[in-house]
N, C-alpha and C positions, 0 to 999 in steps of 0.2 A: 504494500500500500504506500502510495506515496504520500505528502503532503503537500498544496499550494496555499499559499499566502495570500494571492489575489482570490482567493476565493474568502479571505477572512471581514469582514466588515466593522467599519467605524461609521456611523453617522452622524449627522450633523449640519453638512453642509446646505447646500438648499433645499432643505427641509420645509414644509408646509403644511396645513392644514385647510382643505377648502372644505365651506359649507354651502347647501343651498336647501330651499324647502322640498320636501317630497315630493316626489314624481319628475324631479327635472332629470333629464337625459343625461348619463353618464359619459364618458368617456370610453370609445372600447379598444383603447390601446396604451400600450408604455405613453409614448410620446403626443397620444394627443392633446390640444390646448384643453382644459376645460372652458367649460360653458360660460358666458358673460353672469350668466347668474349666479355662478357660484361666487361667493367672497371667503378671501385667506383669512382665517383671525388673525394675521401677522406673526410677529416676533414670540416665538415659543421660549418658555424658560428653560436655559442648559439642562435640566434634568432629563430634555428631550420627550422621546413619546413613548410611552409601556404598552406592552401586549400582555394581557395576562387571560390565561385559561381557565378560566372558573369552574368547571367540571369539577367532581368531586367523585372518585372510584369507591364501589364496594366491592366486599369481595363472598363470596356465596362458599359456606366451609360444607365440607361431609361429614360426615356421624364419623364414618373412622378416622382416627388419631387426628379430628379436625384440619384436615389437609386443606388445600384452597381447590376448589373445582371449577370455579370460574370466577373469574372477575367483571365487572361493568361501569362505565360512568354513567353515573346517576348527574340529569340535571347539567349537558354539559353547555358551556356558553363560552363567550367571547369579549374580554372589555376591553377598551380603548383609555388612555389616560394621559394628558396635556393639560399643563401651566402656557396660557396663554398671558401675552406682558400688557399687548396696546388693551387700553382702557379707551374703548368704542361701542356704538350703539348696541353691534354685535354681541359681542361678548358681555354686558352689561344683560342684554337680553337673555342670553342662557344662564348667566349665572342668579339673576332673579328675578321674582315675580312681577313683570314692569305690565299695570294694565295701565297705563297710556303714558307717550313722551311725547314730547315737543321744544325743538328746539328756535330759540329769538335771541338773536344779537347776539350770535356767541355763547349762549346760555341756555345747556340742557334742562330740561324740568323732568324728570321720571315720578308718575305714582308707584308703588311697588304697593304688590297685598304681602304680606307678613310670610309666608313660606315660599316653598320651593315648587318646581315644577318640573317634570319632563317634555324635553325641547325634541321633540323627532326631525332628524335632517339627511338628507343625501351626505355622502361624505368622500372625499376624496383626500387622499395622503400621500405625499409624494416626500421621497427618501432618497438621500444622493451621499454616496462613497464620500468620504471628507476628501479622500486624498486623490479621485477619480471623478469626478462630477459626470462622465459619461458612464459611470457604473448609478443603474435608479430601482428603487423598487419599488410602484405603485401599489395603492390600495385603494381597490370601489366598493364602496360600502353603500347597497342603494337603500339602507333602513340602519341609522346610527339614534340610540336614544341617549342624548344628553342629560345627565343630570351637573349640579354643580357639586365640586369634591373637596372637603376640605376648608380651613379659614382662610379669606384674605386679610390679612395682617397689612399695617400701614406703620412702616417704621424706614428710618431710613437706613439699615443693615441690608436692604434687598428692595427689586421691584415689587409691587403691589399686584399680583396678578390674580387672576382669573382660572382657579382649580376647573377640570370637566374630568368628568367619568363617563362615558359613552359603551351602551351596550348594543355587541352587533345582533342584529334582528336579522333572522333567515341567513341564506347564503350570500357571499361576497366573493369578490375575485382579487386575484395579485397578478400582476406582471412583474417579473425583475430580470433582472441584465443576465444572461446565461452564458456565463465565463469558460463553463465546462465541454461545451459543442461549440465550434466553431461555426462563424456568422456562414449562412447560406445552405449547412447544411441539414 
């Protein structure tokens, strides 16, 4: 077995997060633009974006010497999790409960109702080799549910941003850079 290094990943580079409301048409390739509808939340906090598995396995034992006979995940899912930094309509909107804004002369006015809510959105994610920006790996997610994650803290030790936890709803697709087959064939 050999090892390749170019096949090892660091991200970070131009990194993104686009949002649009449900139903708008995805992208159905690496490279294509997304849609004028989508908008980026911008500037994502260094801690970058988590993938996490939320499934939870059990395991089904038999009477003899309680051996494992099979195993299953129970309950499996898929979250999404990004510190977004710009403080915009956007992101103000997902993180809370804003029943109406308007902005005059430079001057937002948001009501908020007192909890939280789930934001369902299209979602698209786009991921680039720090050190290769032509190495990318796409995510379409045509059902992403936002909720907001975490405190926004207001100090001046860090950005003030904007926690999201996003759960993937149905099936999604990935495109990424396939380093392993050469292009064409």
């Amino acid at each position: 077995m050999t090892v390749n290094a170019d096949l090892a990943r660091i991200f970070g580079g131009a990194d993104a997060v686009y949002l649009a409301p449900i139903g708008t048409t995805v992208p159905t390739t690496i490279s294509a633009p997304v849609g004028a509808v989508f908008e980026d939340v911008g500037w994502l906090h260094s801690d970058g974006i988590t993938e996490t598995l939320t499934g939870s396995k059990s395991e089904i034992r038999g009477h003899q010497k309680n051996g494992v006979v099979r195993s299953r995940i129970e309950s499996p899912g898929t979250q999404v999790k990004f510190v977004a930094l710009e403080d915009k309509a956007q992101t103000r909107e997902l993180r809370y409960d804003v029943v109406s804004a308007a902005s005059t002369s430079g001057v937002r006015k948001e009501v908020r109702g007192p909890g939280q809510k789930v934001s369902p959105r299209v979602c698209v994610i786009d991921k680039f080799d720090t050190d290769d920006e032509t190495v990318k790996e796409r995510t379409i997610i045509p059902r992403l549910e936002i909720v907001p994650d975490g405190d926004r803290v207001y100090s001046n030790a860090d950005i003030s941003g904007f926690g999201m936890l996003g759960e993937i709803i149905g099936e999604y697709t990935v495109f990424s850079t396939d380093l392993e087959t050469p292009a064409g064939s």
